[in-house]
Structures are given as C-alpha cells and as structure tokens.
N, C-alpha and C positions, 0 to 999 in steps of 0.2 A: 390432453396436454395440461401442466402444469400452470395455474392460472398464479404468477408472480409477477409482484408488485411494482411496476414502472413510471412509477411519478419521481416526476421533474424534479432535480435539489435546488427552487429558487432561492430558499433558504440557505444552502449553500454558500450559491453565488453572491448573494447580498455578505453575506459574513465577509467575504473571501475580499468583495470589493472596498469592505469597511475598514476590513484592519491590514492594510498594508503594513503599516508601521508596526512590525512587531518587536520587542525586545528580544536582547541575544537567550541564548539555550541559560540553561541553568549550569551546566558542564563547562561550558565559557564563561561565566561570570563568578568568580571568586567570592562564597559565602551566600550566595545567591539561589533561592529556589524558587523564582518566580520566572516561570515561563510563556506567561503574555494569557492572552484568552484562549488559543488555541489548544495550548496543549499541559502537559499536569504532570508534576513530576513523579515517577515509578515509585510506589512508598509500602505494597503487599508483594508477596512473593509470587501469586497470579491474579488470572483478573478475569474476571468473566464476560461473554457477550453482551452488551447495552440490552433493553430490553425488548428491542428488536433485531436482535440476533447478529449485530453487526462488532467485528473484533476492531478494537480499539488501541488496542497494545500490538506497538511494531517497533523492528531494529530498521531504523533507515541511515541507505548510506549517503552522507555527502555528495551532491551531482557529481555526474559523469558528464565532461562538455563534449557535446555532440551537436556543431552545429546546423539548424534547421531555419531556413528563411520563414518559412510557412509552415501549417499541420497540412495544407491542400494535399500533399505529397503523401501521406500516410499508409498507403496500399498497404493490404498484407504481405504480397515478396518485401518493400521497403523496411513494413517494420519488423519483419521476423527476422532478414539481415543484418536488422541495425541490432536486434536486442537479442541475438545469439553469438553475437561478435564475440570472443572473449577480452575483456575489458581487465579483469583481474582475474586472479587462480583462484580455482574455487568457486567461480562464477555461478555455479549450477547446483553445486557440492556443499557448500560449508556452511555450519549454521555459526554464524557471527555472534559473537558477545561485545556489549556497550564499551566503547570505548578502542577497540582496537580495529588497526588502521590495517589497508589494504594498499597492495604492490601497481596502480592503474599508472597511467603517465604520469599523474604525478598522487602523492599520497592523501588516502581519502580514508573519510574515519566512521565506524558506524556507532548511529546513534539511539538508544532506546528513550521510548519514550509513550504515554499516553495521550491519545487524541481525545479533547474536553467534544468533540461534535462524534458524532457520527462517522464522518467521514475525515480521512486525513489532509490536511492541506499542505501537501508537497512544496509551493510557490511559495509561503510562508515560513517552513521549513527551511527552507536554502536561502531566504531574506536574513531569517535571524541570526542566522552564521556567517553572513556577507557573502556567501557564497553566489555564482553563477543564477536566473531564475528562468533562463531563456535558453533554448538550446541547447536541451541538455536531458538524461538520462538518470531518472531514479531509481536505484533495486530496494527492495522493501521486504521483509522476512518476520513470519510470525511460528511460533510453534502451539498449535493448537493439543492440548490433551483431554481428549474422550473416554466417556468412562466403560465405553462398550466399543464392540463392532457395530459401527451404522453402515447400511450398505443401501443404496437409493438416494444417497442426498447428493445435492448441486450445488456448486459453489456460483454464488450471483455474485456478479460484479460491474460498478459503474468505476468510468476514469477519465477525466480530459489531460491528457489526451490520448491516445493511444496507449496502448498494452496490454503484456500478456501477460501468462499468472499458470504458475507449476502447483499442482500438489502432489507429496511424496514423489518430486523428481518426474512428474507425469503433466505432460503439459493440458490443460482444464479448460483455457477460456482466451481466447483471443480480440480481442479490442481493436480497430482499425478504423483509418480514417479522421478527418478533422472532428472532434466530439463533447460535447457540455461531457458533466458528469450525470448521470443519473442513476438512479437507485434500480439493482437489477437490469441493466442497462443488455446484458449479456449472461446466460446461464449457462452451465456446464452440463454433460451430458451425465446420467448416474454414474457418481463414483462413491469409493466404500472410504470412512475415517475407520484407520485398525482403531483396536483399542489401546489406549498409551497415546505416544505421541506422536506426530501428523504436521509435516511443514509445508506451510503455504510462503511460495516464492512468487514476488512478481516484478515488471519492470515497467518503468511507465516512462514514456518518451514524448516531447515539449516541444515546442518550438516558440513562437510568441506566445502571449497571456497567458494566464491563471494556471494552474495544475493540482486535482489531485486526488483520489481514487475513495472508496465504498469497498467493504467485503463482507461477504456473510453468506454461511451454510443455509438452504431449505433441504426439509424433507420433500418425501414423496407424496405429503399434500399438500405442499406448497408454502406450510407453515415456517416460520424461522429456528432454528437449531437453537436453544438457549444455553442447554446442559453440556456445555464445553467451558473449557478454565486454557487460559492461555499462561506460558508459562515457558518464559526468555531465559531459566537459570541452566 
C-alpha cells in the first residue's frame, strides 16, 4: 500500500477563519490587481506544482445554488446525483477559458486564477464576488501538461465538503459525507497522465460553513508528482 500523506490542514482552517473579509477578484475591480491573501493574479503563461506537488492554478466557476440545510446528508447516491445533474452544457466536456460565461439558471462566469496557499479556498472565492457561500456547487478545471507518459500515479485529493473529481473525462476519486479538508484525504486508484495534456475536473458541494479542496498527483512511491506545468491557455 501506498504510504500517503494525511495530515490535518489546521493551517488551513485557521487562514480560512481569518480572512473572511476578502476583497472583490481583480476582474471586478477596475485597474485593480490585488486579490486579497488568498489568491494571486495569473502573470506566466504556466505554472508549475508548489513544491509539494499540489496544482495551484484553476478555472473556477461562479457557484451553482444548490440548496443544502446540512453536509449530514452527503451520501454517495446524494452526491453523485446532485453533482451529475446537468447544470450547464458542457458540464463534463468543455475546457473553459477566464472570463466566459456559461448557460445554468441563471448566468455564471468562469474564473482563472492562482491559489497563494496550497489549497484553494472555494468560501472566499464566492465572498469576493458577493456571490452565494452556502449551498451551493463549485466546478473547478485544471489542465495539467506532462512531459511524458506517467502510468502508476494517483490523484490525492482532500475537500470540505463533499466531491468528486474526473481525470481525462474518467471519474478518479469520490469524496463523501460531512468532511474538514485534509491533505490526501482520498487517493485514486493507478491511473496514466498521457503525455501533452491531461484535464483534472472536479465539483465540490457545500452546504453550511467554509469550503474548499487540495489536489495533487503521487507516484507509485507515494512521492509527489512535481515535473507537471499546468497550462489554462
């Protein structure tokens, strides 16, 4: 068995309860590139894994409101129903570029962006755009490009709260239940990154408090994947 790494993000959680107040996106604010502590505006054409293997650069969409009283209810029939719905065209299909907007009940806009932590803080996300923070539905897309065939690595993933997570249109790793975020929280079973590029979809589903997800490739000794360039153009 793969011996990966499952400590607690209290670090995280502390960040996440500090900075409620963040200021709007940089794409909302006219002249403006300052987008709070959390996150850092896109300024290289790719970007590589932190130096613990975790992708940092993602297209996030604007929530989807899906209301939930509680996470209690999170089963897997629950969340695989809630987060296979089709919500907009494309849902499963299309890699998004920053700034354009999608057909859902009402119109939702995706956003690129770099995460200054580790992990992306979804709740803050959807604060700084005044958006919904509760009950509700994030899809998240990254295009990862490898410089080879890696064939044995897993895709680890932590999320509060709930979700799942596609690679190459291939479903990876399911998250279920009411759940903190933790690092490697859930591993995927071996799967191959072709060489070129490689899209990591995933959705994460909220109901009360905080939200919001960890990802990152191990090999097959359980080490982190470094040698990948992520790359949204």
């Amino acid at each position: 068995m793969i011996d990966v790494r499952r400590t607690a993000s209290m670090f995280s959680i502390a960040i996440s309860a500090s900075c409620l107040a963040v200021p709007a996106l940089a794409a909302d604010v006219p002249g403006s590139n300052a987008l709070g502590p959390l996150f850092e505006p896109i300024t290289s054409p790719t970007k590589a894994p932190d130096a613990d293997g975790f992708l940092q650069r993602w297209l996030l969409l604007e929530p989807i409101v899906k209301p939930n009283r509680s996470n209690a209810g999170f089963t897997p029939s629950y969340v695989r129903q809630a987060l296979t719905t089709q919500y907009f065209p494309g849902q499963l299909t299309i890699v998004p570029r920053d700034g354009k907007t999608v057909a859902a009940a009402q119109p939702l806009r995706w956003h690129a962006l770099d995460s200054s932590l580790f992990d992306v803080k979804l709740f803050n996300f959807a604060q700084a755009l005044q958006k919904p923070t509760y009950g509700v539905i994030f899809w998240a897309v990254t295009v990862v490009d490898s410089p080879r065939e890696m064939n044995g690595v897993r895709l680890a993933v932590g999320s509060n709260s709930a979700s799942m997570w596609w690679v190459n249109g291939k479903e990876a790793a399911g998250l279920f239940g009411d759940r903190r975020m933790v690092m490697d929280d859930v591993v995927s079973q071996p799967l191959t990154l072709h060489k070129g590029k490689n899209i990591i979809r995933g959705a994460v589903i909220n109901g009360p408090g905080l939200s919001d997800f960890c990802v990152r490739f191990v090999g097959p000794d359980g080490q982190p994947v470094r040698d990948l360039s992520i790359d949204l153009r």
